[in-house]
N, C-alpha and C positions, 0 to 999 in steps of 0.2 A: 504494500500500500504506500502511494506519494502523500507525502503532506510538503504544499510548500510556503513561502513568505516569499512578498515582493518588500523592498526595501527603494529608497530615491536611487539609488545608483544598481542595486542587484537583484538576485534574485535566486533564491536558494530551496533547494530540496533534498530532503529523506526519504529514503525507500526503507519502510519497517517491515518487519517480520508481519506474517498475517496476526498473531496474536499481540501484536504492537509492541512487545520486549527487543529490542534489539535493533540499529541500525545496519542495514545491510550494506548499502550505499549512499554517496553524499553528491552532489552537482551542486557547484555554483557558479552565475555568470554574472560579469559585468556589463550590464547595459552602457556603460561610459562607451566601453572599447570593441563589442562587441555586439552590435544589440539583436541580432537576428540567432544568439545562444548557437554557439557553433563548435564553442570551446569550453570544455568543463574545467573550470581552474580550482576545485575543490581543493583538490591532494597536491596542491600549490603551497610551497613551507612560506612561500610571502602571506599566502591572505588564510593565514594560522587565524591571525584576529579578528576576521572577519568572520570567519566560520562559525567562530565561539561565539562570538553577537548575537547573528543571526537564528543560530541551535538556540540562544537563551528565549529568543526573542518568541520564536516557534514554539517554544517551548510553554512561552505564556500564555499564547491565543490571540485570538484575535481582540478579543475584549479589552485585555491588557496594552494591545497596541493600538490602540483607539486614539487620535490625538484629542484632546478637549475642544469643545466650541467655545 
């Protein structure tokens, strides 16, 4: 199963196991550089700290990333 987060610059996804334990795989793209996702720069050691964002971010929901009015 995908779950993913758009982000202002990215855009990032998990592949979970069917009983949702465990990341299979990771994709993330940068809309800056690439915007038609052509290139997976996940397992990229640059964007370590992107990844971990994003995972946090995913992690919280949508709810969580709701900007205020």
């Amino acid at each position: 199963m995908g779950y993913a987060v758009r982000a202002e610059r990215y855009r990032y996804v998990e592949w979970r196991k069917r009983d949702g334990n465990g990341v299979v795989a990771r994709e993330l793209y940068d809309h800056q550089t690439d915007p038609s996702e052509d290139r997976n720069i996940a397992s990229d050691p640059a964007n370590k700290a992107v990844v971990e964002r994003l995972t946090k971010q995913l992690a919280a929901g949508w709810k969580e990333n709701t900007p205020p009015k």
